[in-house]
C-alpha positions in Angstrom: 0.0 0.0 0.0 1.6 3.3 -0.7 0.2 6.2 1.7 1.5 8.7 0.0 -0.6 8.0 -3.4 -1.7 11.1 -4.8 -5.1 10.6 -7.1 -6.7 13.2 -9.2 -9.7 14.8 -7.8 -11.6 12.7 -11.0 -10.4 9.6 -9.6 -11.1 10.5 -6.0 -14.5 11.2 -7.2 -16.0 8.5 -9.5 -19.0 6.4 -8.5 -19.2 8.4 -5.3 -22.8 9.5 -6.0 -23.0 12.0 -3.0 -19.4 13.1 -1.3 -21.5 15.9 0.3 -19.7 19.6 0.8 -15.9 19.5 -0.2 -13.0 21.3 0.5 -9.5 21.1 -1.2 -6.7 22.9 -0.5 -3.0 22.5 -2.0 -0.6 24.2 -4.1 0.0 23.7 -8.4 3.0 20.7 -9.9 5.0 24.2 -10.7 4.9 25.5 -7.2 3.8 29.2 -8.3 0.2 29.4 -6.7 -2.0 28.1 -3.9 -5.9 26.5 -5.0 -8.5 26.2 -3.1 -11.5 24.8 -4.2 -15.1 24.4 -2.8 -18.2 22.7 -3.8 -21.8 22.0 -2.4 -24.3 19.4 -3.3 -27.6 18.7 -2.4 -30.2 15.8 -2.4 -33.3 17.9 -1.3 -35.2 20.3 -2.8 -33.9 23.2 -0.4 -30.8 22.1 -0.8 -30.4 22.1 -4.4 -32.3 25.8 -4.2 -29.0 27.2 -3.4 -26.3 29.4 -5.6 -22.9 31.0 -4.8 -22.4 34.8 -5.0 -19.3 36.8 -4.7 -19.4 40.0 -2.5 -16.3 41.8 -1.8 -13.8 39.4 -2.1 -16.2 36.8 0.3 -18.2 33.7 -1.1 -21.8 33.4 -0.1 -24.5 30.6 -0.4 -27.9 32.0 -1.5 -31.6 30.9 -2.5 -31.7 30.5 -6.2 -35.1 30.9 -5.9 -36.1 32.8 -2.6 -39.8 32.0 -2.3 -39.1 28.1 -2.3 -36.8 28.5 0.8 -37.6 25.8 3.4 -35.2 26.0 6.2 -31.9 28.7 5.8 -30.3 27.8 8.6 -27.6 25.3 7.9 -27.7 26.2 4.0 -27.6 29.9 3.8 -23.9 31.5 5.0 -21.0 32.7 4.2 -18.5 30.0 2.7 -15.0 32.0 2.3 -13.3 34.9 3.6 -10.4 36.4 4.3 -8.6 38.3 6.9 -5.0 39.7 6.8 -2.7 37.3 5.1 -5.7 34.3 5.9 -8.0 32.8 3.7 -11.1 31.0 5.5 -13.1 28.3 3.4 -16.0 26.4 5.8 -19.3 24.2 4.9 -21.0 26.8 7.1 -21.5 29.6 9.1 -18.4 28.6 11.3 -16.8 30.6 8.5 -17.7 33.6 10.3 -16.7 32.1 14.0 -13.3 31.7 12.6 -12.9 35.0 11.0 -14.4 36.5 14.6 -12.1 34.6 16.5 -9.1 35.7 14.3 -9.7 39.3 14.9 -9.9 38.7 18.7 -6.4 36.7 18.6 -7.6 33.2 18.2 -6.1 30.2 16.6 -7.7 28.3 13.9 -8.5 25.7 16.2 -8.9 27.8 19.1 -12.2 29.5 17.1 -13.9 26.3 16.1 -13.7 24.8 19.9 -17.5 26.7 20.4 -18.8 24.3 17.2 -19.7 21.2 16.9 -21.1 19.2 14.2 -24.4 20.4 12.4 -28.1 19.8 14.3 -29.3 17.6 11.4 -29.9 14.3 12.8 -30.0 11.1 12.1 -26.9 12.5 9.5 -25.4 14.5 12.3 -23.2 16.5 9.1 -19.7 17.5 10.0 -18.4 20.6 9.7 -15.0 20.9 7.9 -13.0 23.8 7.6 -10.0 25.1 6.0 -7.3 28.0 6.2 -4.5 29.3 4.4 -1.6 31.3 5.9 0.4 33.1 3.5 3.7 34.5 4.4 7.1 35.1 2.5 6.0 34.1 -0.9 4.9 30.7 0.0 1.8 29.2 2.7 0.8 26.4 4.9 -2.7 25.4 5.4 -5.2 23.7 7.9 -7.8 21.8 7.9 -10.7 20.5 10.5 -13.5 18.6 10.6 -16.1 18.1 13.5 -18.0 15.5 13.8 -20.3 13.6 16.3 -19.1 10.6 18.2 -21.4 8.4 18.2 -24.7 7.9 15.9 -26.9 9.5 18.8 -24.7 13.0 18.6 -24.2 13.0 22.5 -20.1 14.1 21.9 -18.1 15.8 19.4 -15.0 14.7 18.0 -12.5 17.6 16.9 -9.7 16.5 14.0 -7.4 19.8 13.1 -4.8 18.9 10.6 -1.2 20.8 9.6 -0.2 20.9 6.3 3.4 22.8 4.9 2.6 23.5 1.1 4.2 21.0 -1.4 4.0 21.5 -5.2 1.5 19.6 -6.9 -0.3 18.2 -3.8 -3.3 19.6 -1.9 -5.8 17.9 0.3 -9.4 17.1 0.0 -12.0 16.6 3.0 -15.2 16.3 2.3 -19.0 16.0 4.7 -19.8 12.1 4.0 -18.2 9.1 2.7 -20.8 8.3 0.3 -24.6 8.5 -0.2 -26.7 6.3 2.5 -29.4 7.5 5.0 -28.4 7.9 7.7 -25.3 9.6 5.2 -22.1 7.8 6.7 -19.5 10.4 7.9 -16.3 11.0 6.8 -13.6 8.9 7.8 -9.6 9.6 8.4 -7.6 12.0 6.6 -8.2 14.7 4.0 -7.5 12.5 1.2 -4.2 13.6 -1.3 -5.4 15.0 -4.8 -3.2 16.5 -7.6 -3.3 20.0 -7.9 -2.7 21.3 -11.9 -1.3 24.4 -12.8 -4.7 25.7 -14.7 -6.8 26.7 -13.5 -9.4 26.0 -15.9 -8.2 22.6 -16.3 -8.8 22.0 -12.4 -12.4 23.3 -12.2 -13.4 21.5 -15.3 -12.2 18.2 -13.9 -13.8 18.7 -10.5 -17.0 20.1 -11.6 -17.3 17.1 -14.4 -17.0 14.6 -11.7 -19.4 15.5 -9.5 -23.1 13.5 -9.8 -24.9 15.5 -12.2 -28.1 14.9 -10.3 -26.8 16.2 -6.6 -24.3 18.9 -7.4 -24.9 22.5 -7.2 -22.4 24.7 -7.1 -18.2 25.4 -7.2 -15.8 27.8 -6.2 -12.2 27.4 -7.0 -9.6 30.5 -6.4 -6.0 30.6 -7.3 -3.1 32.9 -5.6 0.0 33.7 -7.3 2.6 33.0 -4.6 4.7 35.8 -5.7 2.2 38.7 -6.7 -0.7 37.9 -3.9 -3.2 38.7 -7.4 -5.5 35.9 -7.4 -8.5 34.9 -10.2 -11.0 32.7 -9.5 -13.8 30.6 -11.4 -17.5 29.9 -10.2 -19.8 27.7 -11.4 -23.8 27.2 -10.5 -26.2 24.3 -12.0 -29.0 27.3 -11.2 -28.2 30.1 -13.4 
């Protein structure tokens, strides 16, 4: 077995009908820029009524369709931000509870220790996050996931990994394993996905290989290391 197998995101994908929310983060094979990448899918009718928007810089999820709104409250929020030399990519609104915690002097993991996983039972969703810390041309990046420890959601189980940036390579965490009801949880660590140099090329390949019936929505943003200019691509099924 070789652990440190890195797939495509196309490979990590197929047959996986319902992966959930995603995050990756990693850094392109020439070693010039960082990616990020985030997607949402949906199985529901209010969650597939759902679109990102770009406001200032930040990434929000909003109704496509505003009158057919069910329930906001785990759908509706703000999926990126930054703050300083950070960049904040969440499934939900811990986004914010991050970036708050930031500005008062908090950690990373030190912000997400007042949330748990989301209220949603029997699936009991976790809530992953991601952040980047740029600093003298180069980053590293973390990644969490909370998630319930036991099928009745009486605990919650807090994973924060450290990642050093390494050309080529990012990581990709994502809500579920797979499709199921209950939906099964994720299990171990982000998994390791190649990162291209194009943009283009990378959003095509994620967005092609996620189930045409459940996704909804993608986000992917690229930094030049050396410049800090970044250019980004978004798609929506609703448009």
């Amino acid at each position: 077995m070789n652990i440190y197998q890195i797939q495509t995101m196309a490979q990590r994908l197929e047959g996986n009908t319902y992966p959930g929310r995603g995050i990756v983060i990693g850094k392109t094979a020439d070693g010039k820029k960082s990616a990020v990448a985030y997607f949402i899918m949906g199985r529901s009718a209010n969650s597939r009524n759902r679109v990102f928007t770009e406001k200032d810089g930040a990434i929000f999820t909003e109704p496509f369709d505003a009158s057919k709104v069910e329930d906001p409250s785990l759908i509706i929020y703000a999926a990126l931000r930054n703050h300083e030399n950070k960049l904040i990519v969440t499934n939900g609104d811990q986004t914010d509870t991050i970036w708050e915690g930031l500005k008062a002097g908090k950690s990373f993991s030190e912000a997400l220790t007042s949330r748990e996983f989301e209220p949603d039972a029997p699936n009991l969703t976790p809530r992953i996050s991601g952040m980047l810390t740029f600093a003298d041309g180069d980053f590293t990046y973390e990644m969490s996931i909370l998630k319930s420890a036991d099928a009745e959601g009486t605990a919650c189980n807090r994973y924060t990994f450290s990642y050093p940036s390494l050309s080529g390579l990012g990581h990709f965490i994502h809500t579920y394993v797979c499709d199921g009801n209950p939906i099964p949880t994720f299990q171990g660590e982000p998994e390791r996905v190649a990162i291209p140099d194009d943009i283009d090329a990378f959003t095509t390949e994620v967005w092609n290989a996620l189930d045409e019936n459940n996704k909804i929505s993608l986000y992917v943003r690229y930094t030049d290391l050396a410049t800090g200019e970044s250019e980004s691509r978004m798609l929506n099924k609703n448009a």
